[in-house]
N, C-alpha and C positions, 0 to 999 in steps of 0.2 A: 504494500500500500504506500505510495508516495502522496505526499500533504504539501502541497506547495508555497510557499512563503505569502505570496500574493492574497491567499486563502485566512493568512493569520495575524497579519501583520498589523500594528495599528498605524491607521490611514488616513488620512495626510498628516504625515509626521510634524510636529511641534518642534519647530527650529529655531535657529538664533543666527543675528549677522556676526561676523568675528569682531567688525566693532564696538558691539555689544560692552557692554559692564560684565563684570562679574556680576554682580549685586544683580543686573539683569536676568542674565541665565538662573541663579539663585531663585530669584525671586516665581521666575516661569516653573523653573522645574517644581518647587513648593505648589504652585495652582495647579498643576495641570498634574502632580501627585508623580511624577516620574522622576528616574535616577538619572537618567543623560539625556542630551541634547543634540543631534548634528550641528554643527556649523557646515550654515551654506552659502556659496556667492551670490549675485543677484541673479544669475538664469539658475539659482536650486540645485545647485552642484554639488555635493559635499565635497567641502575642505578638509573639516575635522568635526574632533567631536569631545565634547567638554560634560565631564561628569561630574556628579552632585558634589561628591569631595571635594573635589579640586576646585569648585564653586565656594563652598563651604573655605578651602584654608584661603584664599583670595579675595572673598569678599571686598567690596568697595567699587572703584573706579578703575580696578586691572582689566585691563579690554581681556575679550575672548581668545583674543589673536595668540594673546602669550600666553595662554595657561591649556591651550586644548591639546588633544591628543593629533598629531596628523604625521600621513593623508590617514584619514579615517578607512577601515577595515568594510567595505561595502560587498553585497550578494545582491546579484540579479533577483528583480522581481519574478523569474519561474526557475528560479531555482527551490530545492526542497528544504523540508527544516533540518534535515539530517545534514544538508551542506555549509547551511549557516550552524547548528549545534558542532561538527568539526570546526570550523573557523575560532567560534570564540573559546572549545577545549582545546583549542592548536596553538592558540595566543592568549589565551587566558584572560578574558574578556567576558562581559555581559548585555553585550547590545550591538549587535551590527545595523549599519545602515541599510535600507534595503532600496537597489536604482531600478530605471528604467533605463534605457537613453543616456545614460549618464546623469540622470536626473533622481534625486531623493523622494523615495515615491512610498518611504515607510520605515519603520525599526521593530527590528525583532530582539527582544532578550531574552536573558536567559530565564526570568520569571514567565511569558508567555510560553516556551518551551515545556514548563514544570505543569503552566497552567493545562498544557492543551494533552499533558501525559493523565492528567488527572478525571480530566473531565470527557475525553475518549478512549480512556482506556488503553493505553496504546503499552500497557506493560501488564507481565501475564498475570492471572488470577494468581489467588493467595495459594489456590489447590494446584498449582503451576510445579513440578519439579522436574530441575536442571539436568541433561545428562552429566554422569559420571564425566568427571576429566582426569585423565592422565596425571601421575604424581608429577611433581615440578624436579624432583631427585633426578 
């Protein structure tokens, strides 16, 4: 069963210009109840991407520019969740951007991921048991 990003993603992503304030980003990420932000140019590009922490130790008047993560770590909108879930257990991360065209068209993290195991079932029953594997000796 493949589940395609485009399918889960929340849409139209909540963005920031890298001009932005900290205290800006800060303050968005608190309303809109999220951990990170893309930063995007003005055709929706992502740049980077600035998370709640790094909002949080920055606070004030520090633009976006200098404190965000880049180039920000992006998946096609049809690619699948298991290709964004390697991405961010590959880089150790909790939100990729998700493009179109080169265009920021979503973000998926790592909490939707846990969300969408939950609420479909996509992990075996309790009465579920593993095959035997081979000793590691």
């Amino acid at each position: 069963m493949h589940i395609y990003l485009r399918d889960i993603m929340g849409s139209p992503p909540i963005t920031i210009d890298e001009d932005a304030s900290a205290q800006d980003a800060l303050d968005r990420m608190r309303m809109h109840e999220i951990h990170a932000l893309p930063v995007v140019d003005d055709q929706r590009r992502p740049v980077g991407v600035i998370a709640l922490e790094d909002a949080i130790d920055k606070r004030g008047d520090t633009q976006v520019r200098g404190i965000m993560s880049a180039p920000p770590l992006t998946v096609e909108v049809f690619q699948t969740i298991r290709d964004a879930a390697e991405v961010m257990r590959e880089r150790k991360i909790h939100h990729v951007v998700v493009t179109h065209q080169e265009e920021a068209v979503g973000v998926v993290s790592s909490f939707d991921l846990v969300e969408l195991i939950c609420t479909h079932r996509l992990v075996p029953d309790k009465d579920y048991r593993a095959p035997e594997l081979g000793s590691c000796d």
